[in-house]
N, C-alpha and C positions, 0 to 999 in steps of 0.2 A: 401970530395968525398967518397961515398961507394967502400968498399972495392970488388974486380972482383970476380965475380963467376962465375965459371968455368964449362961448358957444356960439359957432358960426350958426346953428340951424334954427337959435333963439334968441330975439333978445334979452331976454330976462336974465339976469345975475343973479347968484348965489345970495342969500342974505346972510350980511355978516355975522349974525346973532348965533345963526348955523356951524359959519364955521367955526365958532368959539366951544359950542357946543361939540363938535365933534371934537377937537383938540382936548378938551376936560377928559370927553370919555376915552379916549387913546390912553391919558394918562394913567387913568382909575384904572382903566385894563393892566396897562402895566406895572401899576403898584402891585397890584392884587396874583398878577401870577409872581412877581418878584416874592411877597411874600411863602407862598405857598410853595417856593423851593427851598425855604429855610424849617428848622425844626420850630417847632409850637413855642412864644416866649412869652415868660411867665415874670412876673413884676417882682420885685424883693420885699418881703412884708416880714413887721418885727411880732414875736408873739411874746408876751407877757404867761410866765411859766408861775405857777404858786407851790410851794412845799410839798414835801411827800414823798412815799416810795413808790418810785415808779413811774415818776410825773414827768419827769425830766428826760426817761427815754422817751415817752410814749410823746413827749412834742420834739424831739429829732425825730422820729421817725414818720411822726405826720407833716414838719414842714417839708419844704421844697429847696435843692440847693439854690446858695447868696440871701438865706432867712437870716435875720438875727434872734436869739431867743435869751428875752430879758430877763431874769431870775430874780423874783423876790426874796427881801431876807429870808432865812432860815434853811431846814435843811434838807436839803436833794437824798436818800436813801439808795443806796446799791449802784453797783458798778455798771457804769454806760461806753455806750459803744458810739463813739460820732461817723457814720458811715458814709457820710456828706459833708460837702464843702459848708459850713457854716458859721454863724460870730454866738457866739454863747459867752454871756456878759452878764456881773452883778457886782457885787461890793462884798467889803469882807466876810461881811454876816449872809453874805449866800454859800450855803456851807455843801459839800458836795461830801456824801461821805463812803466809803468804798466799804465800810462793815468790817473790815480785816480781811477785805477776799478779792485777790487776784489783782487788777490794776483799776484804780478808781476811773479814771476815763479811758479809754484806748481810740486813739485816733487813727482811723482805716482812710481816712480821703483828703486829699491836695484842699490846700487853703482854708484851713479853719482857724479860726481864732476864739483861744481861749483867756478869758481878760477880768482882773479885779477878783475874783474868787476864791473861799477857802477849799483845801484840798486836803483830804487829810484819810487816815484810816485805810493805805492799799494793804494786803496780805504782808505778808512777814517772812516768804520763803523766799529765800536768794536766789538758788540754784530756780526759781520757777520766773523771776525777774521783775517781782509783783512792784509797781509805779503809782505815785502818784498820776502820773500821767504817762500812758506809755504809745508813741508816734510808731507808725509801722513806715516798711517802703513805699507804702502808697500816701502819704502824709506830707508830700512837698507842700514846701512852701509854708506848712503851720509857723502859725505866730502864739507864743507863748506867755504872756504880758502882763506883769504887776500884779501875781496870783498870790496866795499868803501858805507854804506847804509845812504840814506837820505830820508826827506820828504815819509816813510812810516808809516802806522799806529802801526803797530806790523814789529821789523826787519826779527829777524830768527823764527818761529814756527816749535817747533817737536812735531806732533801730533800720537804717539804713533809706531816713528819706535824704531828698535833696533839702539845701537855701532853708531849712529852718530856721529861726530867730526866738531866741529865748531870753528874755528882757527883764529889770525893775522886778524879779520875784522875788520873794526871802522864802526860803529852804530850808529848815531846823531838820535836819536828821535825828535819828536815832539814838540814844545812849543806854539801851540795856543791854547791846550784845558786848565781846569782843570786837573791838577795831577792826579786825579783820571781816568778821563774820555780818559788817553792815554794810548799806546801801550808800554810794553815791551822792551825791546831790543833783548833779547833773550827769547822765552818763553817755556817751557817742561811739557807736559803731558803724562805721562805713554811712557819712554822711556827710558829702562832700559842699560845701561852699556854705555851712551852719554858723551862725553866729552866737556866740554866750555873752552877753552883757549887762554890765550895771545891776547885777545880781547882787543880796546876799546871802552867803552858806553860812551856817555852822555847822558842828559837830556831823554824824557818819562816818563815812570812811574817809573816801575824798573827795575834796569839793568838785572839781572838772576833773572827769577821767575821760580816757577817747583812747579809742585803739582802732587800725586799720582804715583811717578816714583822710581826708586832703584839704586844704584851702581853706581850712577854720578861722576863727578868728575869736579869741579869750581874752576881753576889753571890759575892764572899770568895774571886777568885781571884788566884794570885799570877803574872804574866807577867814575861819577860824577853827580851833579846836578839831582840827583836822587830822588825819594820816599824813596826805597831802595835799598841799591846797589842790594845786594841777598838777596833773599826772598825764604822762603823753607817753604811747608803745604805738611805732609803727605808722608815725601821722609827720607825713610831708610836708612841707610847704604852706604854713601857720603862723598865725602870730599869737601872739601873746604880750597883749601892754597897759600900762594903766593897772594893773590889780595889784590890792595888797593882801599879803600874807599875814595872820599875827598868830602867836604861838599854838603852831601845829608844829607834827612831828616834824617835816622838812614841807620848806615854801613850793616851789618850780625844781620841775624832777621832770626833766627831756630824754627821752629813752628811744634809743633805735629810731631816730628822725632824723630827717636831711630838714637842711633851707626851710628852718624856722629862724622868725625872730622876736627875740626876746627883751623889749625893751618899756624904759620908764616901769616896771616893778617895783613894789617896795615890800623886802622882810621884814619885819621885827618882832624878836624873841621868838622864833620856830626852833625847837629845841636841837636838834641834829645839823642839818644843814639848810641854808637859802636858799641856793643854788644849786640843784645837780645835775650835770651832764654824763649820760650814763650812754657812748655808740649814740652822740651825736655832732653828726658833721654839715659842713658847708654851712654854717649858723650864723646868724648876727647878734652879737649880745651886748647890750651898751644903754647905757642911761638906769643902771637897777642900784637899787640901795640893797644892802643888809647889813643889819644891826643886832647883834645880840645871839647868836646861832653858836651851836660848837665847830663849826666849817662854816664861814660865810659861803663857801665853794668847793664844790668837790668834784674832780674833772677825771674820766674813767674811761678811757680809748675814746675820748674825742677830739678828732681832726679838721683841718682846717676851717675852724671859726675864727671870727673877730671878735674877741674881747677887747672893749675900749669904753671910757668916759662911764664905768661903773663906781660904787664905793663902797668897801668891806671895810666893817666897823667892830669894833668889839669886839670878837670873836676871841673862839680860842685859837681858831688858825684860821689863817685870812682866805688862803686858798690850797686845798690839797691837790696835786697834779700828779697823776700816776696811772699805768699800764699802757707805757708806750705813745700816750697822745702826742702827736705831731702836728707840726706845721697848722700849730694856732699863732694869729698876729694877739699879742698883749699887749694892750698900750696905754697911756694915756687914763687908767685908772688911779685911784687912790686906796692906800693898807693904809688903815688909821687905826692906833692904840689896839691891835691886835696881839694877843701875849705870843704867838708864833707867826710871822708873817704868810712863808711859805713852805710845806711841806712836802718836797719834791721826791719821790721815790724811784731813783733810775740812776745812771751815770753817765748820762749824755751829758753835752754842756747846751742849753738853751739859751735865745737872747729874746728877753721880751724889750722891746721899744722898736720903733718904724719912724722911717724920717726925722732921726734925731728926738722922736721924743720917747721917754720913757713910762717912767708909773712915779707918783707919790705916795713915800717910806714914812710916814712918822716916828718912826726912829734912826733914820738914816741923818748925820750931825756932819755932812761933807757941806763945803762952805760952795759958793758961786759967785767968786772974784769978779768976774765980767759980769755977774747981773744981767743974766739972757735966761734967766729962769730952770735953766739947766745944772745940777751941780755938779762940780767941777772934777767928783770923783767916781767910779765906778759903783753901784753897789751892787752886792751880792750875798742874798739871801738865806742862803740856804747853807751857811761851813760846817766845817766840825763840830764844831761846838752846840747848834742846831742839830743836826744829826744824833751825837751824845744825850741830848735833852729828850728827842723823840725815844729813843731804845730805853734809854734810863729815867722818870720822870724826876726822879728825887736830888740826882743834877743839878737844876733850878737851885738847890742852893748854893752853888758853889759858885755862880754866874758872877760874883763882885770878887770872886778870890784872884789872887794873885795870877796864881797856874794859869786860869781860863784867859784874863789880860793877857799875858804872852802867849797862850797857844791863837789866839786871835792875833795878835802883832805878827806872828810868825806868818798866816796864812795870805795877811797883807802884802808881807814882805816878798813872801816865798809864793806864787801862783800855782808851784806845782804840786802844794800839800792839797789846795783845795779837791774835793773829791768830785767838780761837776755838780754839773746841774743847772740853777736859773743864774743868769747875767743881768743884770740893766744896765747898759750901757748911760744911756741920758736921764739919769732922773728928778724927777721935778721938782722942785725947792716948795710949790704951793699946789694945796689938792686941786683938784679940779672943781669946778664950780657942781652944789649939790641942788639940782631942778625938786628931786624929791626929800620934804624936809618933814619934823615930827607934827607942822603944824596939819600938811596934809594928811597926815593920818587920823587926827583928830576931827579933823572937816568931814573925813569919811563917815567916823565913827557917828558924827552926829545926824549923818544924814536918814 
């Protein structure tokens, strides 16, 4: 309340009542033109959507963006267009169906979320890019979440929005084309800070593909029956952790990327290779399993990464290293029961270990007198005799003959027959500890 001022020419005072009254109305004035410099706001209100063709545009296009629009069982007909910020939500049995034509939803506008829903039936022509779900550049922000995808060409396509999040869906690709000639699961072009998670893919071509994109992030999802699981051309500064691969053509295949990293993966049984580094540099690679692969790893002019604290298992060759890659740190991992450890194509001499420590051999038989974990002898993977086995495969038999013991004695003896190639200076008497083991692959499996 203003304080009373006092009228020399009267004595009569204001009454307080008055000036309360005026002070309300001040305010209401100024509520009121405050409002009326803002646009018109409109309340968020959910609409209940029923079955049918056509139902399902005709209520995006009548609500108002921030609507939610709740979707009764059964099934939504023809391909929709969300051209507004919206939540469009049901459960399995709300079936959205795209007829065979073009992309079953296409999302033109920031912040929509599509959640719980079947998706199924987009068109079938590659080269036209037909989606179960296809996000344009104006589609920041979609959230993609717990959706059930089938019988589509391409599942999720982000074509060039920002910060999408693509979660908890499962993804069944295609299997009546050629491998080549199918759709993705999840596919990214130029869509920078997107997240793929806690997915599962099967079958298609490849489970995560992305090309020309930055700041990704490929966390906890589980693929199979794939090309390849993730496939990376031309995508910076990403991760990729938590997912497991199981018999696809090759797992994690890094192509023409900087400063990714690649860790806590798990292979087993992708028929080709686990691992592929194809012109990828400055990388972090550490914490992955593979088991069971013809290459747990196959490394192709890639430079200065850290490999360390991984484990190639089974294989037929633990790790191939060839065309010139440089100045990668190796360390600190384990080659277990691999029938060729390393397959080095060059005649450099390289030394994988750092600060004294090296890789664990399981077949390297050097003792470690002092008991510091280290053994006591050099080894070195890659001789003659390795060399003779790769050109010749039928060799292998002769590996307990006499000959092949001395031409190995000899290489011991003599450093200068060896022809180059991998050193371990320090190598470890015990693997390194394995974070990812067969029971977590099972845990996944059941999920």
């Amino acid at each position: 309340m203003f304080p009373k001022q006092h009228n020399k020419s009267s004595s009569v005072s204001p009454s307080p009542k008055h000036g309360l009254a005026d002070e309300l109305l001040l305010c209401f004035l100024f509520l009121f033109v405050l409002l009326l410099s803002f646009p018109t706001i409109s309340l968020a209100k959910q609409w209940s959507v029923t079955p049918g063709n056509g139902t399902l545009q005709t209520a995006i296009d009548s609500a108002q963006s921030g609507d939610t629009l709740l979707l009764a069982s059964g099934t939504y007909s023809g391909s929709i267009d969300v051209h507004q910020s919206l939540s469009i939500q049901g459960t399995q049995s709300s079936i959205i169906d795209g007829e065979n034509s073009s992309h079953v939803i296409k999302i033109t506008a920031p912040d929509v979320l599509i959640k719980g829903l079947s998706i199924q039936h987009s068109g079938t022509v590659l080269e036209d890019e037909d989606s179960g779900v296809f996000i344009t550049d104006k589609g920041d922000r979609t959230r993609i979440e717990a959706n059930f995808f089938e019988f589509n060409q391409i599942g999720v396509y982000l074509k060039g929005p920002d910060d999408v999040v693509v979660s908890n869906n499962t993804i069944i690709g295609s299997q009546f084309h050629r491998v080549n000639d199918r759709g993705n699961g999840v596919y990214l072009w130029n869509t920078p800070g997107s997240i793929i998670k806690d997915n599962v893919i099967r079958y298609g071509r490849d489970g995560i593909f992305v090309n020309g994109s930055r700041n990704n992030i490929f966390s906890g999802n589980h693929m199979s029956n794939l090309r390849f699981a993730i496939h990376y051309m031309y995508a910076n500064d990403s991760e990729v952790s938590n997912n497991i691969s199981v018999n696809n053509h090759v797992g994690f295949a890094l192509m023409f990327s900087d400063r990714i990293t690649a860790k806590n993966n798990y292979s087993s049984g992708d028929e080709k290779r686990g691992l592929f580094f194809n012109f990828a540099n400055y990388s972090v690679i550490e914490g992955n399993r593979v088991v069971g692969a013809e290459k747990c790893v196959f490394i192709y002019n890639a430079n200065f990464n850290q490999i360390s604290n991984n484990s190639f298992e089974e294989c037929q060759i633990g790790i191939h290293f060839t065309a010139g890659s440089d100045k990668n740190e190796i360390y600190d991992n384990s080659f277990i029961n691999n029938r060729s450890q390393v397959k080095y194509v060059g005649t450099r001499y390289i030394e994988w270990s750092k600060d004294g420590r090296g890789n664990y051999w399981s077949d390297n038989t050097a003792f470690d007198i002092d008991d510091n974990g280290i053994a006591d002898q050099v080894y070195k993977p890659n001789d003659l005799v390795d060399q003779l086995v790769w050109r010749h495969p039928l060799a292998k038999l002769l590996l307990n003959s006499p000959s092949v013991q001395v031409l190995k004695w000899a290489q011991s003896e003599f450093p200068g027959l060896h022809p180059g190639g991998v050193t371990d200076s320090a190598p470890l008497m015990m693997p390194a500890s394995r974070s990812l083991t067969k029971d977590t692959l099972v845990s996944s499996l059941d999920k």
